[in-house]
MARDRENMI-16217 format. One record per residue: residue number from 1; residue in one letter; x, y, z negated of N, C-alpha, C in turn. Coordinates in steps of 0.001 Angstrom, whole numbers, plus 524288, in hexadecimal, padded with zeros to 5 digits. Each point is the difference from the previous one (the first is absolute). Layout:
! residues N
{nr = NUM	rest = a	n_u = X	n_v = Y	n_w = Z	ca_u = X	ca_v = Y	ca_w = Z	c_u = X	c_v = Y	c_w = Z} .
...
END
This chain:
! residues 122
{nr = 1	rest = x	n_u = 8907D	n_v = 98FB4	n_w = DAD4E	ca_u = 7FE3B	ca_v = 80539	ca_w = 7FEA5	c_u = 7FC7E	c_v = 7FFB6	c_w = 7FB36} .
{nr = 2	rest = x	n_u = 801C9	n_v = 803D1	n_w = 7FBFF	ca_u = 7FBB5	ca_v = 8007D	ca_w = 7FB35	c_u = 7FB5B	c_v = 802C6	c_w = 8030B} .
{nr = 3	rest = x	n_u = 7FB3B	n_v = 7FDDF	n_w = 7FA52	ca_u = 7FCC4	ca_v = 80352	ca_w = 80233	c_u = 7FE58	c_v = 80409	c_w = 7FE95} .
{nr = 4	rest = x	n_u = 7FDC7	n_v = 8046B	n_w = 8047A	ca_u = 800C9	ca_v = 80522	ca_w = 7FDFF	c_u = 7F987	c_v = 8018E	c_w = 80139} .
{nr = 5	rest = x	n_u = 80184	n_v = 80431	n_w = 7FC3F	ca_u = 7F85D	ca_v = 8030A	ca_w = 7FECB	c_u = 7FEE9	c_v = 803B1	c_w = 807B2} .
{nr = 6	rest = x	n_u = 7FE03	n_v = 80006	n_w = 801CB	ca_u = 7FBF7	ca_v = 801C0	ca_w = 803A2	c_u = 7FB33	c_v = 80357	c_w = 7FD7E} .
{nr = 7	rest = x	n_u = 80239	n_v = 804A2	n_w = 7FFA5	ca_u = 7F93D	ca_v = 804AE	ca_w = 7FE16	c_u = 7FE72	c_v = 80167	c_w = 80726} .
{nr = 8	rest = x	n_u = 80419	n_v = 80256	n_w = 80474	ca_u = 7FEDA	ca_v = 80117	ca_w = 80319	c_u = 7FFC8	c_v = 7FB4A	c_w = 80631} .
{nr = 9	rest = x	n_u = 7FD59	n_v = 80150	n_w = 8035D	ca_u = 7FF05	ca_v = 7FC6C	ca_w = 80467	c_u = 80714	c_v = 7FFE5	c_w = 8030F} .
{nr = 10	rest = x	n_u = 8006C	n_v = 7FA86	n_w = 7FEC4	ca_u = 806CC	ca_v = 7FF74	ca_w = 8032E	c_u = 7FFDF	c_v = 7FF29	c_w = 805E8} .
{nr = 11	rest = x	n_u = 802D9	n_v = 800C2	n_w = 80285	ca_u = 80213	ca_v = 7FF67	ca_w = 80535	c_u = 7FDA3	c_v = 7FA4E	c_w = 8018D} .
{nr = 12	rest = x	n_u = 7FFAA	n_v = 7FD8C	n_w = 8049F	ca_u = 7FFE1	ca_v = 7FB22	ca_w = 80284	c_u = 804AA	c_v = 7FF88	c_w = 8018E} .
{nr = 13	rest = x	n_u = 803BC	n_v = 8016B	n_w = 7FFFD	ca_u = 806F4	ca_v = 7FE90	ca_w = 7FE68	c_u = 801D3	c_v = 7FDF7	c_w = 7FA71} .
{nr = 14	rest = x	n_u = 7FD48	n_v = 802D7	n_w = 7FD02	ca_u = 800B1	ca_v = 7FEDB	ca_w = 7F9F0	c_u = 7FE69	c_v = 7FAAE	c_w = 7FECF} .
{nr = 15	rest = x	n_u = 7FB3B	n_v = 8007E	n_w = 800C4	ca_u = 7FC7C	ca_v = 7FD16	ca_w = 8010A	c_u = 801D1	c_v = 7F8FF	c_w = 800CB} .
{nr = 16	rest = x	n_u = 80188	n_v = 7FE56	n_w = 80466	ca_u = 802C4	ca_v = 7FC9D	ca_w = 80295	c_u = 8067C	c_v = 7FF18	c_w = 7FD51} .
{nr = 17	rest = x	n_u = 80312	n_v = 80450	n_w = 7FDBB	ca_u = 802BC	ca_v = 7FEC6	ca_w = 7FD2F	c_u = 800D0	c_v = 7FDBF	c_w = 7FB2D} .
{nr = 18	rest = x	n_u = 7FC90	n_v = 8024C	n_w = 7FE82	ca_u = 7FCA0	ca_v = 7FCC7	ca_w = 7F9FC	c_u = 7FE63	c_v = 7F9E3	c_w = 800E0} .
{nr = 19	rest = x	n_u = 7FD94	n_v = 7FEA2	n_w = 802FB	ca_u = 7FD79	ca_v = 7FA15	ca_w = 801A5	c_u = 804A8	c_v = 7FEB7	c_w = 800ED} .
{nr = 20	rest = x	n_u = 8050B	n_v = 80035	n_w = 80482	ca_u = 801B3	ca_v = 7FD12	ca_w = 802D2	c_u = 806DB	c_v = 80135	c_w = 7FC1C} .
{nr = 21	rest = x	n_u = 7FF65	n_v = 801BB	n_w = 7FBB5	ca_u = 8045D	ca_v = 8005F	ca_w = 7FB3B	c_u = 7FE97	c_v = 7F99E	c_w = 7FE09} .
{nr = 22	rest = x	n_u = 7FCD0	n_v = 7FE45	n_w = 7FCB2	ca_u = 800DD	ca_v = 7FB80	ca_w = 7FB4B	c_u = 7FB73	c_v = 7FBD0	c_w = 80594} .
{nr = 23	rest = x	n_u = 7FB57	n_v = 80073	n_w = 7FFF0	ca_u = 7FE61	ca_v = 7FCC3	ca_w = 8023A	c_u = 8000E	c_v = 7FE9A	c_w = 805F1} .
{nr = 24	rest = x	n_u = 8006D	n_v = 803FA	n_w = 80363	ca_u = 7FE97	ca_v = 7FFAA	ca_w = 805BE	c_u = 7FB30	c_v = 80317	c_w = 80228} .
{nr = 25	rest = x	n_u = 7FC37	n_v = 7FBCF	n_w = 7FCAE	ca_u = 7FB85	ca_v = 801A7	ca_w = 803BF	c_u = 7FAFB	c_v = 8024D	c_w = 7FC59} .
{nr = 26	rest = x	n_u = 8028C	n_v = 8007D	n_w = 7F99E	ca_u = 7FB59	ca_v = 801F5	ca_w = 7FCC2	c_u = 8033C	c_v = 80325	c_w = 7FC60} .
{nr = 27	rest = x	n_u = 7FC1F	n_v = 80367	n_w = 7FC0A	ca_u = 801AF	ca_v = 800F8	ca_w = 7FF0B	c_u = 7FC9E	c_v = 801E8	c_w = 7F76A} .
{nr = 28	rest = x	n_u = 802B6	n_v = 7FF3D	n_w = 7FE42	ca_u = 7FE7C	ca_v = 7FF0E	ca_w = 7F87F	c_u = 7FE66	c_v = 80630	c_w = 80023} .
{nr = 29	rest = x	n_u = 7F99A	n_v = 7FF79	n_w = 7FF83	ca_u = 7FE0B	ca_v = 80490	ca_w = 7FD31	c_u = 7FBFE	c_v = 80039	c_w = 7FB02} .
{nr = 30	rest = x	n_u = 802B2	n_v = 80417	n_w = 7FE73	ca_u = 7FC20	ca_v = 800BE	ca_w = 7FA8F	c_u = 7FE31	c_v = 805DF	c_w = 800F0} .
{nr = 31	rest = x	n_u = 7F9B8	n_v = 7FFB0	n_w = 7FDDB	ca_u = 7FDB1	ca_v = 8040E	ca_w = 80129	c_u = 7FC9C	c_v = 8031A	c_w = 7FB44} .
{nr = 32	rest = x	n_u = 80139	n_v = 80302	n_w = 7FE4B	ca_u = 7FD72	ca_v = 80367	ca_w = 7FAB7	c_u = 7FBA8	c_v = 80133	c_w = 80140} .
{nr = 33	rest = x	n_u = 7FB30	n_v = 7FE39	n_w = 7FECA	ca_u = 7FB40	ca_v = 802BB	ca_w = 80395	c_u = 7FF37	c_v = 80453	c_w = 7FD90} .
{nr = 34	rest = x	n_u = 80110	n_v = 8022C	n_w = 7FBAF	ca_u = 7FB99	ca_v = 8037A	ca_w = 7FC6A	c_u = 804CF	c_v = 8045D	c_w = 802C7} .
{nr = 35	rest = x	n_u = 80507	n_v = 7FF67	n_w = 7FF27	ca_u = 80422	ca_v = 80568	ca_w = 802D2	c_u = 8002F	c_v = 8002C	c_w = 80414} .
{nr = 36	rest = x	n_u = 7FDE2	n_v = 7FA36	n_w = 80525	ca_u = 80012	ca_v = 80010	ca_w = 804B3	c_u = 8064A	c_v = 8013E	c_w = 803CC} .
{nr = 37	rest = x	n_u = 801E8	n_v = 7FD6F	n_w = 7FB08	ca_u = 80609	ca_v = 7FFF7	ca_w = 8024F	c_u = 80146	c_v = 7F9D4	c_w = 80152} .
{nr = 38	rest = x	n_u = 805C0	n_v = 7FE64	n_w = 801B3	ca_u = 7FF39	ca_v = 7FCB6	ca_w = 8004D	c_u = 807D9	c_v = 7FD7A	c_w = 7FE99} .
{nr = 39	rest = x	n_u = 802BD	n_v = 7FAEA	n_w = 7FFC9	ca_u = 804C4	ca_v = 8003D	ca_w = 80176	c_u = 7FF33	c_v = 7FA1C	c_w = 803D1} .
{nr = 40	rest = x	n_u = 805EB	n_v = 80094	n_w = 803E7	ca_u = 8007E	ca_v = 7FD4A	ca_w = 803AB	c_u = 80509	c_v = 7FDEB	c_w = 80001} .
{nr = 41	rest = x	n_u = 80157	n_v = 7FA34	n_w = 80240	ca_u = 805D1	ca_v = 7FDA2	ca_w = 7FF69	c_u = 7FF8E	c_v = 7FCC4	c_w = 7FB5F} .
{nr = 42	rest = x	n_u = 805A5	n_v = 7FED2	n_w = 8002E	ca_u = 8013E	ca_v = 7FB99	ca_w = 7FBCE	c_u = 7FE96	c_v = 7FB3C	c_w = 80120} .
{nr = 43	rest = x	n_u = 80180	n_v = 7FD4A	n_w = 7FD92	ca_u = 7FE94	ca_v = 7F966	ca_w = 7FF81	c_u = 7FC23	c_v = 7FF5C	c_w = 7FACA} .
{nr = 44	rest = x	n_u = 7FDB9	n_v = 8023D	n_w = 7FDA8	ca_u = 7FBFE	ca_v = 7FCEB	ca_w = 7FCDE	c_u = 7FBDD	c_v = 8072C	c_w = 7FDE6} .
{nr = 45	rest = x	n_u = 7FAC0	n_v = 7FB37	n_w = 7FF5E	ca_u = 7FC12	ca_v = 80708	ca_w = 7FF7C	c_u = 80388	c_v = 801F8	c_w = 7FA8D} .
{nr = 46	rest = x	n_u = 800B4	n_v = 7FD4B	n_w = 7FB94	ca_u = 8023D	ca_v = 800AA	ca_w = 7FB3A	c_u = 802EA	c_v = 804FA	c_w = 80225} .
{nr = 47	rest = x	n_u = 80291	n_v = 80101	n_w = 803EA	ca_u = 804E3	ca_v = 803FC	ca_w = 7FFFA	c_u = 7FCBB	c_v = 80418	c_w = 7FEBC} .
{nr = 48	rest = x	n_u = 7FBF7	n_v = 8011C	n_w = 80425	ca_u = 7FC61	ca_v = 8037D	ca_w = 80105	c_u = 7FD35	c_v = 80252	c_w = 7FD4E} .
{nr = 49	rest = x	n_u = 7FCF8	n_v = 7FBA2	n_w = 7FC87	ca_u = 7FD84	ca_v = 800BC	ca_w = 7FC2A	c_u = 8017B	c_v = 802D3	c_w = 7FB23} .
{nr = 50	rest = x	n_u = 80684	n_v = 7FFDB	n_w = 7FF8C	ca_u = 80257	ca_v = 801DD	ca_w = 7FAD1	c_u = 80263	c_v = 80624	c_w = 80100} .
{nr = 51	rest = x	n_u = 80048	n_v = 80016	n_w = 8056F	ca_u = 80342	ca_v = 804E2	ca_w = 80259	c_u = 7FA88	c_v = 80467	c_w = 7FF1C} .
{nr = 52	rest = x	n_u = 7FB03	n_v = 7FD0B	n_w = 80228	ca_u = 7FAE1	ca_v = 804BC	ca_w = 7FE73	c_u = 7FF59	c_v = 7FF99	c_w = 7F96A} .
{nr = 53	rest = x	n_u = 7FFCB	n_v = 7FB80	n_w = 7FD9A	ca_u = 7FEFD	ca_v = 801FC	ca_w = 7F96A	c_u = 8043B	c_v = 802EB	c_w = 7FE26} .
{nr = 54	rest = x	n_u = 804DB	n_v = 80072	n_w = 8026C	ca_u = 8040C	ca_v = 80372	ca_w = 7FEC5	c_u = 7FF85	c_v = 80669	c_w = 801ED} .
{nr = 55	rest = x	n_u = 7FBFE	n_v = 7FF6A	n_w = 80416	ca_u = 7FF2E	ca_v = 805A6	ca_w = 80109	c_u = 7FA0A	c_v = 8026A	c_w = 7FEB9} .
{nr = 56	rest = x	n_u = 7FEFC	n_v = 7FC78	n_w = 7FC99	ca_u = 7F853	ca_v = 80162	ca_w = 7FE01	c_u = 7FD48	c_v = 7FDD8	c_w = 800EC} .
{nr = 57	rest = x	n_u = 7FE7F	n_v = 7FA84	n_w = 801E8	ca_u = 7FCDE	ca_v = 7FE47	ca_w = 80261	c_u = 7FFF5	c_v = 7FBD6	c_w = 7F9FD} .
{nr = 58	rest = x	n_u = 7FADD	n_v = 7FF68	n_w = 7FFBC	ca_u = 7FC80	ca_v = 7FA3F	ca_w = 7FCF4	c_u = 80047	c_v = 7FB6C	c_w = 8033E} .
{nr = 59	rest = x	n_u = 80270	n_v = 7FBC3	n_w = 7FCEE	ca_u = 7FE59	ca_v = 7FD1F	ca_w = 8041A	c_u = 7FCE8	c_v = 7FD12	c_w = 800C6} .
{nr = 60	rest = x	n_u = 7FA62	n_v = 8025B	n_w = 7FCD9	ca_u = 7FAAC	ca_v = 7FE93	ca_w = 802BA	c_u = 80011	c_v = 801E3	c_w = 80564} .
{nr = 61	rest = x	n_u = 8011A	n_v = 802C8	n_w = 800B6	ca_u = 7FEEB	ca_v = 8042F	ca_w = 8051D	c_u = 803E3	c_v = 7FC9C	c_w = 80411} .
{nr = 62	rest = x	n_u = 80350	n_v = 7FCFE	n_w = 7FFE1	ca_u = 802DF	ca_v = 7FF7A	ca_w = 804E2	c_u = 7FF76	c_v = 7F9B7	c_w = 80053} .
{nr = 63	rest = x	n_u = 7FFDF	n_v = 7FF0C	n_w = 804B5	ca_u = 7FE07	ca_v = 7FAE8	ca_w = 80369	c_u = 8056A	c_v = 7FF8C	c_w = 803B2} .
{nr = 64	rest = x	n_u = 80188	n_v = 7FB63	n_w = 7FF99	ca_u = 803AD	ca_v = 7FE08	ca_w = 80561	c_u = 7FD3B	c_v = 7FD51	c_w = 80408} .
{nr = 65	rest = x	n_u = 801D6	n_v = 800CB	n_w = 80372	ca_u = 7FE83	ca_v = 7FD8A	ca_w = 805D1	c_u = 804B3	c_v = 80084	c_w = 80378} .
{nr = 66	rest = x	n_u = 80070	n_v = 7FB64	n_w = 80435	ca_u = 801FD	ca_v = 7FFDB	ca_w = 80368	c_u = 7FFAB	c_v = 801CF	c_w = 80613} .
{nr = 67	rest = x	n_u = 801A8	n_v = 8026C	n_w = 80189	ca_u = 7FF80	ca_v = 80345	ca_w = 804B6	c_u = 80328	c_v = 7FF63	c_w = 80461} .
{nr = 68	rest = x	n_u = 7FCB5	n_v = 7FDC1	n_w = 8034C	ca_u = 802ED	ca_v = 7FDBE	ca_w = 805E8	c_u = 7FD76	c_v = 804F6	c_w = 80386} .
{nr = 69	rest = x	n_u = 802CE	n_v = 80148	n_w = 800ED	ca_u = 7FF33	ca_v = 805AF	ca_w = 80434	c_u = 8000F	c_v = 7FF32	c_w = 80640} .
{nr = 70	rest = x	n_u = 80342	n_v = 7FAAA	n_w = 8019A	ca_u = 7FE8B	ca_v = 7FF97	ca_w = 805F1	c_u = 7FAC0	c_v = 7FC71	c_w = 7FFDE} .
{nr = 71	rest = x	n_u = 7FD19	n_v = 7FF10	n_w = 7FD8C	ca_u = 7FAF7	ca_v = 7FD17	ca_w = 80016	c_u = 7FBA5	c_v = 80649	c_w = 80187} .
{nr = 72	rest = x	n_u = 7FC9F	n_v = 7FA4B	n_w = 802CD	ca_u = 7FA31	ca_v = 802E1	ca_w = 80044	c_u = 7FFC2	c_v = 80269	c_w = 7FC69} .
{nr = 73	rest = x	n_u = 7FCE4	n_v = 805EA	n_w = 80037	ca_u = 7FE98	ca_v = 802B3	ca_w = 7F949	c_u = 7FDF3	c_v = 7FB19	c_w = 7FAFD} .
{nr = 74	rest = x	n_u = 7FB47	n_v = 7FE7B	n_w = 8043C	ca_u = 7FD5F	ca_v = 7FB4F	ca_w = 7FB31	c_u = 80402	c_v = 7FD6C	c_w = 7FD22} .
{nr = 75	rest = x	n_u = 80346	n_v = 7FD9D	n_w = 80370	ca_u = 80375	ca_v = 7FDAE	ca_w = 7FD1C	c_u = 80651	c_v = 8019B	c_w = 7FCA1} .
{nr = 76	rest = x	n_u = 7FFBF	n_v = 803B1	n_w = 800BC	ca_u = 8052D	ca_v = 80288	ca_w = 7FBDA	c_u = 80110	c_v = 7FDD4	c_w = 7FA75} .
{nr = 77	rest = x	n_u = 7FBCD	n_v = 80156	n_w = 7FEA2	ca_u = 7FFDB	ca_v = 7FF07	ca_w = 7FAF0	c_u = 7FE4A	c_v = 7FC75	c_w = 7FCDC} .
{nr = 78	rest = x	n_u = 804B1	n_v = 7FC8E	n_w = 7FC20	ca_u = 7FC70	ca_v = 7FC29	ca_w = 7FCC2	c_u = 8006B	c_v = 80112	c_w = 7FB8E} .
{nr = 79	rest = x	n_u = 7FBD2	n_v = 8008B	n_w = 7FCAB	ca_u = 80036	ca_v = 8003B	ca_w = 7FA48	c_u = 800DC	c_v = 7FF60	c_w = 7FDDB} .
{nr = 80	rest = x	n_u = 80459	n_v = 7FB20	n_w = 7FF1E	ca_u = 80250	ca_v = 7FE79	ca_w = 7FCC4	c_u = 803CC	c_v = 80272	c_w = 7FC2A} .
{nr = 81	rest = x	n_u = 80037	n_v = 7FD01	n_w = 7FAFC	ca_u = 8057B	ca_v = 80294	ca_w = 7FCEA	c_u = 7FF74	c_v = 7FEE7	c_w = 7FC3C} .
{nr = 82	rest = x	n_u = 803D6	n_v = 7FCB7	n_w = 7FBE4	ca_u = 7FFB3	ca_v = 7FFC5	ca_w = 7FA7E	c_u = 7FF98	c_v = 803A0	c_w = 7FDB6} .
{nr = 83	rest = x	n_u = 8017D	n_v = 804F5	n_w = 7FF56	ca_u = 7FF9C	ca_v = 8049C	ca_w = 7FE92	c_u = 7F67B	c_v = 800DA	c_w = 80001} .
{nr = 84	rest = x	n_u = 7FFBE	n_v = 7FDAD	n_w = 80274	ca_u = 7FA21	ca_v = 801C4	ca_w = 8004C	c_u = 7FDC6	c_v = 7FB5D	c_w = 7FBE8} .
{nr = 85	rest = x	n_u = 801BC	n_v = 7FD6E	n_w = 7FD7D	ca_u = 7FCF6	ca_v = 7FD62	ca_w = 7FB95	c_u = 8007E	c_v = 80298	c_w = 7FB36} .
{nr = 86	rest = x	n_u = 7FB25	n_v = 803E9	n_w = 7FD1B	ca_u = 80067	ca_v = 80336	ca_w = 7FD41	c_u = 7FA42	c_v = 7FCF9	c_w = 7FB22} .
{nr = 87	rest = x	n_u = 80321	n_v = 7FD44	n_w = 7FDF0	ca_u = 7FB1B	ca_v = 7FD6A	ca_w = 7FC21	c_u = 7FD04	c_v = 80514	c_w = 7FD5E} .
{nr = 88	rest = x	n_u = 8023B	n_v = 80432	n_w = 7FDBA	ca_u = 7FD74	ca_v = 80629	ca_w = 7FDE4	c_u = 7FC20	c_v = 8008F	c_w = 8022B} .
{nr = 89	rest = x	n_u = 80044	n_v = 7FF6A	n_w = 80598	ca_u = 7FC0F	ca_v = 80269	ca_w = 80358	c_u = 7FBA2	c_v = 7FACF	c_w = 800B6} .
{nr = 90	rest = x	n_u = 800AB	n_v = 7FBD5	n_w = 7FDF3	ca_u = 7FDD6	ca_v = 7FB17	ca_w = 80257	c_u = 80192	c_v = 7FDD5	c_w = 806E0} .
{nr = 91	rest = x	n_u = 80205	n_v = 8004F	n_w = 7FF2E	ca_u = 8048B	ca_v = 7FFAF	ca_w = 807A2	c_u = 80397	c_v = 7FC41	c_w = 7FF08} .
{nr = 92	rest = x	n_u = 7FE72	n_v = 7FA6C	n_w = 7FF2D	ca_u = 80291	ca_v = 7FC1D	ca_w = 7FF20	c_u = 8030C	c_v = 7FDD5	c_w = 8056A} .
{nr = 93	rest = x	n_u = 80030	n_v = 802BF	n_w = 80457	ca_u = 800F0	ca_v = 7FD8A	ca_w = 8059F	c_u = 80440	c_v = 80284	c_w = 80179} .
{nr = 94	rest = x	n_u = 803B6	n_v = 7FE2D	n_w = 80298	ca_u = 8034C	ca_v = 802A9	ca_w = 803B4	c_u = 7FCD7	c_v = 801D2	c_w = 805A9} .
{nr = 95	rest = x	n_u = 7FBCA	n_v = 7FEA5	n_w = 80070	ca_u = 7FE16	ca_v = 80405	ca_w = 80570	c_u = 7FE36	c_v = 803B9	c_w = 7FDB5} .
{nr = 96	rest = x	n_u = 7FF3F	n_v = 8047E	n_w = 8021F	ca_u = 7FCBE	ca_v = 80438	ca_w = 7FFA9	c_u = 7FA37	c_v = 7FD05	c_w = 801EC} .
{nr = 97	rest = x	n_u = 7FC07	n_v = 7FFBE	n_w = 7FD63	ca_u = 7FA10	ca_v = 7FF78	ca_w = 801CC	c_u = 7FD6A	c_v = 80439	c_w = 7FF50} .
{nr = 98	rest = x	n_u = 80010	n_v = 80418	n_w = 7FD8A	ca_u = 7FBDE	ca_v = 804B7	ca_w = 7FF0A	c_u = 80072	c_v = 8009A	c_w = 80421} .
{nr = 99	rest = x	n_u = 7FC63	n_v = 80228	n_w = 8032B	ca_u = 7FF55	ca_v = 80301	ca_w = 804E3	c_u = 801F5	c_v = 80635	c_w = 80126} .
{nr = 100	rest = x	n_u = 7FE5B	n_v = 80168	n_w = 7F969	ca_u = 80155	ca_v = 8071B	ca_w = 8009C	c_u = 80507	c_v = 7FF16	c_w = 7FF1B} .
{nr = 101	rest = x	n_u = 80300	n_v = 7FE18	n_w = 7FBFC	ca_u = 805EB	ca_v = 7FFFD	ca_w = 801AB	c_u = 801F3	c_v = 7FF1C	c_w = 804FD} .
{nr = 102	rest = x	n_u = 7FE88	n_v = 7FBF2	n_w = 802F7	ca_u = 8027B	ca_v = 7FE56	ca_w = 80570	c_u = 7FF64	c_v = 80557	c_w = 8026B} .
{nr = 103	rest = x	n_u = 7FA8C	n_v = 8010B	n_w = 80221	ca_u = 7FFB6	ca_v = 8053E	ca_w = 80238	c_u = 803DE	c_v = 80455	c_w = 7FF22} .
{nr = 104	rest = x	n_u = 80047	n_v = 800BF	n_w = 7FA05	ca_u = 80312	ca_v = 80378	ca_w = 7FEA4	c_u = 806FF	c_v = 7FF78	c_w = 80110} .
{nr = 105	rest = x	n_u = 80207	n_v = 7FC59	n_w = 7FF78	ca_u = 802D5	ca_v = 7FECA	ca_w = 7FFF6	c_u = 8025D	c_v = 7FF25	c_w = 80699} .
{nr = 106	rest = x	n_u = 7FC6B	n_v = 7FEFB	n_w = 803E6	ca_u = 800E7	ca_v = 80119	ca_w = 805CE	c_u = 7FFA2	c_v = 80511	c_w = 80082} .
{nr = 107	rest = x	n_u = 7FB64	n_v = 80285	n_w = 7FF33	ca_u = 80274	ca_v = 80620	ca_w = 801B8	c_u = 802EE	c_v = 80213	c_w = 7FE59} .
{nr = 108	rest = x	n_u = 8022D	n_v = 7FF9B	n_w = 7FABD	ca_u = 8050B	ca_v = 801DD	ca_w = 7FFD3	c_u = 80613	c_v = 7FF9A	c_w = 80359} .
{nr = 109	rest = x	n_u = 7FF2E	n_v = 7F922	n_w = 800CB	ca_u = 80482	ca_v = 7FFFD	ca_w = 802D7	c_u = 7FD4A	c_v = 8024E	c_w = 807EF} .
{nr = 110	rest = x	n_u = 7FC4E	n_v = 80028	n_w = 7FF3D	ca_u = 7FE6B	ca_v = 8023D	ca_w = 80556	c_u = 80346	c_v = 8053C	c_w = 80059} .
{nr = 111	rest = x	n_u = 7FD2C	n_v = 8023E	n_w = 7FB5D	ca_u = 80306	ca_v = 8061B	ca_w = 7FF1A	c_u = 805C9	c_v = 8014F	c_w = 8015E} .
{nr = 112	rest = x	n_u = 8020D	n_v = 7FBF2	n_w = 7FC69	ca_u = 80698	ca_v = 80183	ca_w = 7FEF8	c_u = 80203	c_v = 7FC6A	c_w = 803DC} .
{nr = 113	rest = x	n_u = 7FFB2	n_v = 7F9AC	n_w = 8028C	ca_u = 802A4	ca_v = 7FD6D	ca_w = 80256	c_u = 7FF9E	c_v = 80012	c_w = 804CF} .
{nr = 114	rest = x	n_u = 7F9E9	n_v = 7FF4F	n_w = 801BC	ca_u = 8002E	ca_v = 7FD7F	ca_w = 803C5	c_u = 7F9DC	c_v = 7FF15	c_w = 8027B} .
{nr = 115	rest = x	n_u = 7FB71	n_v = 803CE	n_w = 80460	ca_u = 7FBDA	ca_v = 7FF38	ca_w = 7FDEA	c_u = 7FEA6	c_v = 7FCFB	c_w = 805DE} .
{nr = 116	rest = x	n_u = 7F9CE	n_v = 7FEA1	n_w = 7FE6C	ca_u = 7FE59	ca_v = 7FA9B	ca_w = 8039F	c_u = 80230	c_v = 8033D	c_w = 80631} .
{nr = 117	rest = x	n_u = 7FFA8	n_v = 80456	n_w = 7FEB3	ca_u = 7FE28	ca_v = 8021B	ca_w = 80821	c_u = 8078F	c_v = 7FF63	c_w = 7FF7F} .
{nr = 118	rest = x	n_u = 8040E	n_v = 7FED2	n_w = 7FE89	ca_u = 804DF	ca_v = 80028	ca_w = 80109	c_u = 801EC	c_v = 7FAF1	c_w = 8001E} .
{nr = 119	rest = x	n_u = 8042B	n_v = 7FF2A	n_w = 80406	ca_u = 803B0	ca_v = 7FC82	ca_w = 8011C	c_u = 80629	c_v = 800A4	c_w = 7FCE4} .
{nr = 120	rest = x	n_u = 80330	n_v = 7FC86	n_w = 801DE	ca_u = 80521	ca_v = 7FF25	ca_w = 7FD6A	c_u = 8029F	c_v = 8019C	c_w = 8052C} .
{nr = 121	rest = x	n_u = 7FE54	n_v = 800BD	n_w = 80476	ca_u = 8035D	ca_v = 80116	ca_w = 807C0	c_u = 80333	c_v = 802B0	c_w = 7FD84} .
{nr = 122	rest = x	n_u = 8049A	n_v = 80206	n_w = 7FDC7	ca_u = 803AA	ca_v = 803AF	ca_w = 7FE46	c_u = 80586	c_v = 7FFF9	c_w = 805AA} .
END
């Protein structure tokens, strides 16, 4: 499955179809903080990343992370992503370390994916 833009909160059917399409059990997200949108799927953040600068997004503004949805909330999410080494910004790392991005970047997918008080029981 390509990956596709998410403005509104998807199903926990959707949801699980997306993860259990390319990987199984996670699933490639990139997240626009400043539009607070986000896209989901695919095999690499790159897909993601080009599908939001194709629809307006800077891509200062968008961060990849990986998103395991049957995990504890704490653990869903890892920060990772080549897409997040942005020398412009001084962001020489593939983790996300800012704190206000991470934050930001979880409630969003709280918003649209998937939030701590919810399960995957479908």
């Amino acid at each position: 499955m390509q990956s596709k833009i998410i403005k509104e909160k998807i199903s926990k059917e959707e949801l699980v179809q997306i993860a259990e399409e390319v990987f199984g059990n996670m699933v490639k997200v990139d997240i626009d903080i400043r539009r607070e949108i986000l896209t989901a799927g695919g095999e690499w953040h790159s897909e993601g990343d080009d599908i939001l600068v194709k629809d307006g997004s800077s891509r200062e503004d968008v961060w990849g992370v990986n998103f395991y949805p049957w995990n504890k909330p704490e653990d869903r999410i890892e920060y990772n992503s080549l897409i997040n080494i942005k020398p412009s910004l001084n962001h020489k790392d593939m983790e996300i370390r800012d704190k206000k991005i991470k934050e930001q970047t979880r409630k969003i997918i709280q918003e649209l994916l998937l939030g701590d008080n919810e399960t995957l029981d479908v």
